[in-house]
DRENLUM-685896 format. One record per residue (C-alpha): x, y, z. Coordinates in steps of 0.5 Angstrom, whole numbers, plus 500, padded with zeros to 3 digits. Layout:
N
{drendren {X Y Z}}
...
END
This chain:
612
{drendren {500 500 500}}
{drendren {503 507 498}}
{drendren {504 512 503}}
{drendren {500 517 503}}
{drendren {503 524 504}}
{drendren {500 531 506}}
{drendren {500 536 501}}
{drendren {505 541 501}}
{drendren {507 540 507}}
{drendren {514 540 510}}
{drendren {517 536 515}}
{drendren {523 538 518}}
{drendren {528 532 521}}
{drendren {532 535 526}}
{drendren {538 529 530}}
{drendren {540 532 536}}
{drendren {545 529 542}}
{drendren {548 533 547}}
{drendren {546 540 543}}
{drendren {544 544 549}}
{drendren {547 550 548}}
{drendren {545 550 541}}
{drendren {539 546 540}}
{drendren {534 552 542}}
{drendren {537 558 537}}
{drendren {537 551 532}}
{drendren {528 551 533}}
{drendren {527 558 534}}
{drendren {530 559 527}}
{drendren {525 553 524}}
{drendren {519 557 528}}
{drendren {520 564 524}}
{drendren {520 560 518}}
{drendren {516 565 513}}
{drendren {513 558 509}}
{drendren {509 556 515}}
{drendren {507 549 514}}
{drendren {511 545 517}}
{drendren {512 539 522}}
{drendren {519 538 526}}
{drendren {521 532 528}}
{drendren {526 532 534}}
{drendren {530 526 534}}
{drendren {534 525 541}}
{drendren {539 520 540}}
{drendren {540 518 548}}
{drendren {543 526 550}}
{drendren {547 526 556}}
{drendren {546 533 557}}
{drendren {540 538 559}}
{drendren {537 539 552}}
{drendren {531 533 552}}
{drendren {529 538 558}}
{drendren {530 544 554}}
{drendren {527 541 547}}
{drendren {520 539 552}}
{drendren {520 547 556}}
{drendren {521 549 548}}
{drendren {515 545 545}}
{drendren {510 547 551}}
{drendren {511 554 549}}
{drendren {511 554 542}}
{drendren {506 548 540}}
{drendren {500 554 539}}
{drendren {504 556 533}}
{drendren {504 550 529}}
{drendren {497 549 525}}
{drendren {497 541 528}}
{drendren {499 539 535}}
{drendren {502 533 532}}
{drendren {506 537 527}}
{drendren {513 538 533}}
{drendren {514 532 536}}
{drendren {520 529 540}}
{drendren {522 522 540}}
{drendren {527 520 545}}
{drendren {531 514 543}}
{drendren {532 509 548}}
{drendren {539 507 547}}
{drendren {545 511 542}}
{drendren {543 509 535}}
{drendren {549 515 532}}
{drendren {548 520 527}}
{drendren {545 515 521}}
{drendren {540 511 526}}
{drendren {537 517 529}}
{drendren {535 521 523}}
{drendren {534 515 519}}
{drendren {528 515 525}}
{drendren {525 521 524}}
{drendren {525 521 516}}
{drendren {520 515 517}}
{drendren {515 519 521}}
{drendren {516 524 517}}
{drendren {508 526 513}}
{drendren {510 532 509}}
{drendren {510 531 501}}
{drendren {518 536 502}}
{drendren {523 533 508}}
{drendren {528 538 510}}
{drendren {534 536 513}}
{drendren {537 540 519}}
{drendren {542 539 524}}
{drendren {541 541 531}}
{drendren {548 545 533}}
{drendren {546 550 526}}
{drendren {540 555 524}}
{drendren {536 557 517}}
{drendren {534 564 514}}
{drendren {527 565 515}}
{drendren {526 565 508}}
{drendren {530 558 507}}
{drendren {524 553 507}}
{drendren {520 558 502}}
{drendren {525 558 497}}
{drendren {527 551 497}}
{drendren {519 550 496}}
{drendren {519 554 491}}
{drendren {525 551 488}}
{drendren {522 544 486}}
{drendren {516 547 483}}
{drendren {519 550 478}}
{drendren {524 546 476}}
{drendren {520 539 476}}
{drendren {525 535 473}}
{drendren {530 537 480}}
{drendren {527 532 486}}
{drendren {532 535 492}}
{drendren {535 542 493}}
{drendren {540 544 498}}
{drendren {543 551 499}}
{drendren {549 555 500}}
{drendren {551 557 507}}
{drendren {554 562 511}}
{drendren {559 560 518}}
{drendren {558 562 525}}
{drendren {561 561 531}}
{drendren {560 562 538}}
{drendren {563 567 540}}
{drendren {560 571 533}}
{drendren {554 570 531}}
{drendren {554 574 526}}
{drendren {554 569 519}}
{drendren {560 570 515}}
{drendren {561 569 508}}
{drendren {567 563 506}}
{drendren {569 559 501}}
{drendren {563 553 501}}
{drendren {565 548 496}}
{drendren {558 548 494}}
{drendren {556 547 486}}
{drendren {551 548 482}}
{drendren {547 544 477}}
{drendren {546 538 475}}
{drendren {551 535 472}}
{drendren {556 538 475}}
{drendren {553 537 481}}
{drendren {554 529 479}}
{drendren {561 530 476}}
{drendren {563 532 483}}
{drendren {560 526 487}}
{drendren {564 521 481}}
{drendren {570 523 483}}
{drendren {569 522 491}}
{drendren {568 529 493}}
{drendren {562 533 496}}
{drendren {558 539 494}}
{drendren {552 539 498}}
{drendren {551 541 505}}
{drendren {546 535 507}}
{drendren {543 541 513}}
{drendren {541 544 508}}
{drendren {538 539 503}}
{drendren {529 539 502}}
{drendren {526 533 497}}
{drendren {521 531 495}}
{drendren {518 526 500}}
{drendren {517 521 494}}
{drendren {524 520 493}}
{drendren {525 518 500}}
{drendren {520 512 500}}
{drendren {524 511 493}}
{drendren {531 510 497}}
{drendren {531 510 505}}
{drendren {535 513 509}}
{drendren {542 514 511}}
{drendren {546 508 513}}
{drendren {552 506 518}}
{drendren {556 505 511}}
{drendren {561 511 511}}
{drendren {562 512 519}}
{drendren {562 520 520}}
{drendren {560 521 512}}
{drendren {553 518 512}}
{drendren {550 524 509}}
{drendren {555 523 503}}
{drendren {552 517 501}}
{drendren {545 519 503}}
{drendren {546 525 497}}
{drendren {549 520 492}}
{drendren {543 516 493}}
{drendren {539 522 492}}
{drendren {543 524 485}}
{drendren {539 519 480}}
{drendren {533 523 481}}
{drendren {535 531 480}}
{drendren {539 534 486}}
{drendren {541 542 485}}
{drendren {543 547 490}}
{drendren {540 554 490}}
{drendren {546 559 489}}
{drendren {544 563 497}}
{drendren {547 563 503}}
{drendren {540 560 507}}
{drendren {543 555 512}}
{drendren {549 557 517}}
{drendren {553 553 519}}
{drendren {556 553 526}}
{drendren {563 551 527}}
{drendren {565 549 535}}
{drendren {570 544 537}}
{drendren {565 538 538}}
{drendren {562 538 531}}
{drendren {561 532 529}}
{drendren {565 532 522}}
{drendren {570 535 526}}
{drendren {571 530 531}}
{drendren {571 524 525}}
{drendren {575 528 520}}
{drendren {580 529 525}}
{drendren {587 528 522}}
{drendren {590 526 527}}
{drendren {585 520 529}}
{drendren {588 516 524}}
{drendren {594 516 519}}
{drendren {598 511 516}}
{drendren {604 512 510}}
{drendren {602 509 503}}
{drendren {609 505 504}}
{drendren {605 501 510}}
{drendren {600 498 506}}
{drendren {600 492 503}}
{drendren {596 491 497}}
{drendren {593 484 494}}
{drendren {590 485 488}}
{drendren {585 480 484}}
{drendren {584 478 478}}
{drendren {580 471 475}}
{drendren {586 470 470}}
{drendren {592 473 466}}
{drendren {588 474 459}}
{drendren {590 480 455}}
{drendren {584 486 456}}
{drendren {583 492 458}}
{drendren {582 490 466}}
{drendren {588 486 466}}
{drendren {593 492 462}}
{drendren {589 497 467}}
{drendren {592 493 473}}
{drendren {599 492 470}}
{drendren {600 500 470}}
{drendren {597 500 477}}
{drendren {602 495 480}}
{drendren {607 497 476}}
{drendren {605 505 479}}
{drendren {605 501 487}}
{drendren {612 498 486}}
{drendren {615 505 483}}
{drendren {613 508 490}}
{drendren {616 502 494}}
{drendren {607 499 496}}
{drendren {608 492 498}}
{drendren {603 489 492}}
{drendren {601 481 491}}
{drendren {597 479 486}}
{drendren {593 473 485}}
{drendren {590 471 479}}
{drendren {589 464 475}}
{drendren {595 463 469}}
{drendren {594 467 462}}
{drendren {597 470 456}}
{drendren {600 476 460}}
{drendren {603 471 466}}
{drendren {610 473 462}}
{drendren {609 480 462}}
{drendren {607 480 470}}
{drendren {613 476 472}}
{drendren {617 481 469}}
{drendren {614 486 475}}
{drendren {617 482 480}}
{drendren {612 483 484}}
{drendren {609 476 488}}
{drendren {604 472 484}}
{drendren {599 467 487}}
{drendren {595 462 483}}
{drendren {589 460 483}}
{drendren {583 456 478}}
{drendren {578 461 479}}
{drendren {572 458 475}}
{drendren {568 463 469}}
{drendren {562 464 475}}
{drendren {560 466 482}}
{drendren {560 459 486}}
{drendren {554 457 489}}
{drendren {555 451 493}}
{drendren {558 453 500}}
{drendren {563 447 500}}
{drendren {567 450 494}}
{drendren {566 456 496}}
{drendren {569 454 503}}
{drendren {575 451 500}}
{drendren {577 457 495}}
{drendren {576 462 501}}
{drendren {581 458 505}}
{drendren {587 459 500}}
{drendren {586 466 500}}
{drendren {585 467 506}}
{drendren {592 464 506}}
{drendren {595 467 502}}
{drendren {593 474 505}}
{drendren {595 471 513}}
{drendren {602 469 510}}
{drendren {603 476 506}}
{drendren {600 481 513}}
{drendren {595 484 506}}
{drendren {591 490 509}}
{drendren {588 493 503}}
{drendren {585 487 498}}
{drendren {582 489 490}}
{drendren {578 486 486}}
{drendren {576 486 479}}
{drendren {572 482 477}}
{drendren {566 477 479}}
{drendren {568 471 481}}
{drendren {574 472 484}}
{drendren {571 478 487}}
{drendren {565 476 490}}
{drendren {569 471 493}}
{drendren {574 476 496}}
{drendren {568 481 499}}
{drendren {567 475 503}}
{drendren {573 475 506}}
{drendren {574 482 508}}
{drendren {568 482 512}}
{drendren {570 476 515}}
{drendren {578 478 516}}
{drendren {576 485 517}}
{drendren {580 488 511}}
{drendren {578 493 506}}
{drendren {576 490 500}}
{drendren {575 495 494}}
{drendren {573 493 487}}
{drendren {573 496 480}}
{drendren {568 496 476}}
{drendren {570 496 469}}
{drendren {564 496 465}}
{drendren {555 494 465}}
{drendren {556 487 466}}
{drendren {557 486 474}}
{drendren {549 484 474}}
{drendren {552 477 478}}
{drendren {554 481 483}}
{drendren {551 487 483}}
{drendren {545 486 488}}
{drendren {548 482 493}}
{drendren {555 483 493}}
{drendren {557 490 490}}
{drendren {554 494 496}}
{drendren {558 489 501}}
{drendren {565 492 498}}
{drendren {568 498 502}}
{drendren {569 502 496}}
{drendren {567 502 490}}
{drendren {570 505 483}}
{drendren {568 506 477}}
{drendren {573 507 471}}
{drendren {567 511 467}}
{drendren {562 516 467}}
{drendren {557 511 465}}
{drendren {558 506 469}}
{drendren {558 510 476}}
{drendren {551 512 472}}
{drendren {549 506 472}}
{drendren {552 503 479}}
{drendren {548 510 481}}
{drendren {541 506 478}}
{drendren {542 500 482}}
{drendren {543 504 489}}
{drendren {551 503 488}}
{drendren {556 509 490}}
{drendren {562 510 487}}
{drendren {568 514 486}}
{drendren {570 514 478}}
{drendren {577 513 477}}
{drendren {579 512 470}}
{drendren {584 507 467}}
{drendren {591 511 467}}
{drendren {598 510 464}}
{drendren {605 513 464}}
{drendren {605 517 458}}
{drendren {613 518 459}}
{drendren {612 509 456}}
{drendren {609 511 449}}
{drendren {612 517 446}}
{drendren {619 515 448}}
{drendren {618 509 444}}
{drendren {621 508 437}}
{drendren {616 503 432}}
{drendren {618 496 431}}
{drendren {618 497 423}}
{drendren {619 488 422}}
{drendren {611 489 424}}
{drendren {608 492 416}}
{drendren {614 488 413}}
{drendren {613 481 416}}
{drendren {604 483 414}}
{drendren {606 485 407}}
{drendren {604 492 408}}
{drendren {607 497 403}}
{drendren {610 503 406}}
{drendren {605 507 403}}
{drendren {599 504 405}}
{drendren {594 507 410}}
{drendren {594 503 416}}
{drendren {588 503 421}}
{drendren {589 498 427}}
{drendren {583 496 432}}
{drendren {585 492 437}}
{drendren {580 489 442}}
{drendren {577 481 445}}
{drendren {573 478 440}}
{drendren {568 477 443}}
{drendren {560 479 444}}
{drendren {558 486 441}}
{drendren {565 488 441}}
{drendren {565 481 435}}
{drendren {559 485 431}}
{drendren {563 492 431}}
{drendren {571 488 429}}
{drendren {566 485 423}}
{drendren {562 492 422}}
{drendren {570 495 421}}
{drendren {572 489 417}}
{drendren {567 490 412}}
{drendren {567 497 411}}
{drendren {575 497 410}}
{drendren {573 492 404}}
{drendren {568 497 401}}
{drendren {573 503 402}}
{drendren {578 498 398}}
{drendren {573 495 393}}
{drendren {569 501 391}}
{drendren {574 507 393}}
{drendren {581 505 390}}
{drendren {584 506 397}}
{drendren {591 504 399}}
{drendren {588 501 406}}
{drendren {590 496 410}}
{drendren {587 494 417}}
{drendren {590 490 423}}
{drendren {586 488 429}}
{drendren {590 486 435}}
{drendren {586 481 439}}
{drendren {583 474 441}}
{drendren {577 471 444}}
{drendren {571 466 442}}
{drendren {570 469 436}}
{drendren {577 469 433}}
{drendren {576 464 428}}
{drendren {569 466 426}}
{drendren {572 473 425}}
{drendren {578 469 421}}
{drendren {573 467 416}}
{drendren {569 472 414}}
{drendren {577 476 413}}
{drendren {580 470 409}}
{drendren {573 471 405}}
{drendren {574 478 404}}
{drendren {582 478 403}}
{drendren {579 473 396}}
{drendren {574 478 394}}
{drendren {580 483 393}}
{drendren {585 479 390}}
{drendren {590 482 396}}
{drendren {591 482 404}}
{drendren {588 487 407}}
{drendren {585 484 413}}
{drendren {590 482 418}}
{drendren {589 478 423}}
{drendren {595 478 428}}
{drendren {591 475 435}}
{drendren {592 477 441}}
{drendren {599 481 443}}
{drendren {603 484 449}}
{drendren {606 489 445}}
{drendren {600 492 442}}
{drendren {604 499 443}}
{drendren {608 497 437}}
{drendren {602 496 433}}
{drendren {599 502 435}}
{drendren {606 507 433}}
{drendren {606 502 427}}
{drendren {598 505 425}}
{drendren {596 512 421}}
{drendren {589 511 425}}
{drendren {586 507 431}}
{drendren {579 505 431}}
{drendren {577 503 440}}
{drendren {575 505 445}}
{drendren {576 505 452}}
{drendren {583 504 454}}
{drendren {585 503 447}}
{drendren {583 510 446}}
{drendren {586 513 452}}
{drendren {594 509 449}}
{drendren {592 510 442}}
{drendren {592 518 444}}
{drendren {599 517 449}}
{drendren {603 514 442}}
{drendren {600 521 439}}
{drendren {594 517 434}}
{drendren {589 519 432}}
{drendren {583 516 433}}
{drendren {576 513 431}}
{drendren {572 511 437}}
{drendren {568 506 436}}
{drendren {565 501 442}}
{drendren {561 496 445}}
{drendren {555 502 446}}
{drendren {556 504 440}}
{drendren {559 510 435}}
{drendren {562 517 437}}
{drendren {567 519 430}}
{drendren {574 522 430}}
{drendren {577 525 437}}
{drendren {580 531 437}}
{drendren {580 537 443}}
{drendren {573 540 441}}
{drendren {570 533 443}}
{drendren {574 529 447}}
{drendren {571 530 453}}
{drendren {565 529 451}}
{drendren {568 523 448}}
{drendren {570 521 455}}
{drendren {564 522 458}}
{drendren {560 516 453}}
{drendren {568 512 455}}
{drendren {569 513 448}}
{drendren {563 508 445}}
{drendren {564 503 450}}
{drendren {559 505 455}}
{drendren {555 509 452}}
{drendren {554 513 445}}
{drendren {550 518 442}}
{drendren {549 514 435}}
{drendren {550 507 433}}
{drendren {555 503 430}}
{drendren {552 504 423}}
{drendren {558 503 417}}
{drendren {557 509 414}}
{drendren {559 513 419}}
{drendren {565 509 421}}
{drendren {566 508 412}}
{drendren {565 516 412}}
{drendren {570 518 417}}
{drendren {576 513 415}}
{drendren {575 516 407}}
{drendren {575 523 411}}
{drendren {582 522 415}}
{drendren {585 518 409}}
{drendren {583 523 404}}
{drendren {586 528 410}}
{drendren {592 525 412}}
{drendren {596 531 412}}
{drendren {592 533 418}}
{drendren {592 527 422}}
{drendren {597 530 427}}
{drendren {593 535 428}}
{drendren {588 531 431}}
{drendren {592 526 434}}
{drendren {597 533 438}}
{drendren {589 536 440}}
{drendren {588 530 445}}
{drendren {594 529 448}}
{drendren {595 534 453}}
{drendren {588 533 455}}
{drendren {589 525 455}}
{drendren {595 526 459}}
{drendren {592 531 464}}
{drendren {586 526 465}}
{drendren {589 519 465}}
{drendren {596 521 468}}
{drendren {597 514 472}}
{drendren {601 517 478}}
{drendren {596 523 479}}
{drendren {590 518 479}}
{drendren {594 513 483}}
{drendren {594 518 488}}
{drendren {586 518 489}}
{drendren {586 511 488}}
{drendren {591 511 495}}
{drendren {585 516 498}}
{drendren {581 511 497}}
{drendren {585 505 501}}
{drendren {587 511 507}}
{drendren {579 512 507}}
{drendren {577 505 507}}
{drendren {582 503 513}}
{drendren {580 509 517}}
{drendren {573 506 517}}
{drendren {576 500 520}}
{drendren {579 503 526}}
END
């Protein structure tokens, strides 16, 4: 049965412990509201000081201003339940079609309320308005007017969400009633920063905040942002963490490269880092960092059964034991599903990576387990937003110092047969899924541009997977119909670098396209989603934000805007380093793997702080 919430009424939450010497400043701001239909509802989370005394001689004199007896109220809880439980509490009684927050040491412009009302009528497709704010302290009362971190808009609201930051003061927020019976309240999750979870709730259905100072805020020594945020409460060198990273196996892909870059970062910083993944094809290369490696047979699916997943669990449980492992990350299903586990069960954090839309078997029963989650795109912490899955986006990043130092190996073109005058496109990805229909889509446009346009163009697709042969096939066929090999098929490669320095463009996505802009190539972006085109500084932070295709586009993989491109860039060619110069510093700024290898590190500190 739905609840049935009272028109235009807004009920405002207020969690109170020990705030006897601000509780009342607090209420008497709320009674001057200029927007009178309100209820408060006072939740006391077991004070031990004189402020449930003053709260009860406040509503004796004050409960003829309010339209119904029932619309200020006291709960006292009998036991300390913190900050999440109690105004968890008073959202669950709250009648009004608006919930506004407010803490109980803080105070609101009489206006606030009104504005915020007002706010969400006339923007309908915004569910929660916050406000800026203005300090206080007290032995000044007066506001002042500070640096605040507030944004506004939408967007870039989300935008600073994605990268674990916070621009809205959860004191200030009013929504929409429905969205709380959508969501629920605040959870122990992120203990001292329960509010920054409750607003990366809120981000799905419209979040804003009014550009006023309508919430001031006092600042006082036993606030409790302060006390949790205390930087000597916690501390630890990134020398002293020992990080075990997981992976199901060693196959070449974007996940398996992405780890690589950051192993090899960790060990460049002297981070003691484990790996444990089952044998594959880049074993050679992750050998070669001198890191240690475990092995185990992970199976292709989460277990099910208790017994088997009992005996995994015990070798790796081992291993973290053995190696004193503090921080575990994780990267896919089942491996991970299995290591989520553990870190409850040992009391270590435990991270994982979510690397594309795929996690559906773990996505409801796991993932909210981990301690952090990052995404490694804009569309994926969208989507992990649609399953109630917070998140802080960090991309794939590379050491760009890697690629342009590096001088082509030019056996490549001779050993394929492909003259030095031929226009040379190279796509590089697994074979496999939809990623199989856009190589296809690749193959066959090549073949038009060759049969019908007379172009001098060859094509190299670096990769392997189930579909392979089947791809094999259809080049073979297509090198018969005309009469010379232009198709190459080379399988899957660990120096796909000497591939990319050998190519006059590249067609990818994702982690393809950010190492195709570090060998300075211009680029096509095409993904699993779908199409975006030639990437220049104009679009490449759009581009970025559809993750180049692969997670989400803005039109589908249709052969004639792939056919079209690749003639443009052909008939071009004196331009081609003009497109692939305008990427590379914006790429190098933003994919940089010792500045995002920093926010991972942030990430690790954060998630051990909550277990201390």
């Amino acid at each position: 049965m739905k609840f049935s919430r009272i028109d235009g009424l807004v009920s405002i939450v207020i969690s109170n412990y020990n705030n006897e010497n601000y509780i009342l400043e607090c209420l008497n701001s709320i009674l001057n509201q200029s927007y009178e239909n309100i209820e408060i509802i006072i939740v006391d989370d077991k004070s031990t000081d004189n402020s449930v005394s003053k709260i009860k001689n406040w509503i004796r004199k004050n409960k003829n201003s309010f339209k119904n007896d029932n619309y200020i109220k006291l709960i006292e809880l009998p036991k300390n339940v913190g900050f999440s439980g109690a105004v968890t509490y008073g959202l669950f009684l709250a009648q009004g079609e608006y919930i506004a927050m407010h803490d109980g040491d803080d105070k609101s412009h009489k206006d606030r309320i009104k504005k915020q009302v007002s706010f969400l009528n006339e923007h309908k497709e915004i569910s929660a308005v916050g406000t800026n704010y203005a300090t206080f302290n007290n032995d000044d009362p007066t506001p002042i007017s500070e640096p605040t971190g507030i944004e506004f808009g939408v967007d870039n609201i989300k935008d600073v969400y994605s990268t674990g930051l916070n621009c809205v003061c959860h004191g200030s927020l009013l929504i929409k009633g429905s969205v709380f019976d959508s969501i629920g309240g605040l959870s122990r999750k992120l203990e001292g920063a329960e509010d920054y979870e409750f607003i990366t709730k809120l981000l799905p259905f419209g979040i804003d905040n009014i550009d006023e100072e309508l919430y001031y805020y006092r600042l006082h020594e036993n606030q409790r942002s302060k006390i949790y945020y205390d930087i000597n409460k916690f501390a630890i060198d990134e020398k002293d963490l020992k990080v075990l990273m997981v992976l199901d196996s060693l196959n070449i892909g974007g996940t398996e490269t992405h780890v690589y870059s950051l192993i090899k970062e960790f060990l460049d910083r002297g981070i003691k880092v484990c790996l444990l993944a089952d044998h594959g094809p880049y074993s050679s290369e992750f050998l070669k960092l001198g890191c240690t490696i475990y092995n185990i047979d992970f199976p292709l699916y989460v277990i099910k059964d208790s017994a088997t997943e009992s005996r995994y669990k015990n070798k790796i449980k081992q291993i973290i034991l053995a190696e004193n492992i503090n921080i575990i990350h994780a990267h896919q299903s089942p491996s991970g599903a299995l290591c989520i586990d553990i870190g409850k069960e040992l009391e270590i954090p435990c991270i994982f990576t979510v690397h594309g839309l795929y996690y559906y078997d773990i996505l409801y029963d796991r993932l909210n387990l981990s301690d952090s989650v990052i995404s490694v795109s804009q569309p994926t912490y969208d989507w992990l937003l649609e399953y109630n899955v917070q998140s802080t986006v960090i991309p794939n990043s590379i050491d760009f110092d890697n690629y342009v130092s590096k001088s082509p190996n030019l056996s490549i073109k001779e050993e394929l047969g492909i003259d030095e005058d031929a226009f040379t496109i190279v796509y590089c990805s697994r074979i496999a899924w939809s990623k199989t229909r856009v190589a296809e889509n690749l193959l066959r446009v090549c073949r038009d541009l060759v049969r019908i346009e007379n172009l001098n163009l060859h094509l190299i697709i670096v990769g392997d997977g189930p579909d392979f042969n089947q791809l094999v096939g259809i080049a073979n066929r297509t090198n018969a119909l005309l009469g010379k090999k232009c198709i190459h098929l080379v399988g899957g490669k660990t120096n796909v670098v000497d591939y990319y320095l050998n190519a006059d463009c590249i067609v990818g996505t994702g982690r393809v396209a950010i190492e195709a802009f570090a060998c300075k190539k211009p680029v096509i972006a095409s993904g699993n989603n779908g199409y975006f085109g030639i990437l220049s500084n104009d679009n490449i932070e759009s581009a970025w934000r559809v993750y180049f295709g692969d997670h989400k586009s803005i039109k589908s993989n249709n052969a004639s805007f792939l056919y079209n491109d690749i003639k443009y860039v052909y008939e071009n060619k004196d331009r081609l380093s003009e497109y692939a110069e305008s990427c590379y510093d914006w790429a190098r700024n933003f994919f940089d793997i010792k500045s995002n290898t920093d926010r991972l590190i942030r990430v690790y500190m954060n998630s051990l702080k909550n277990f201390h």
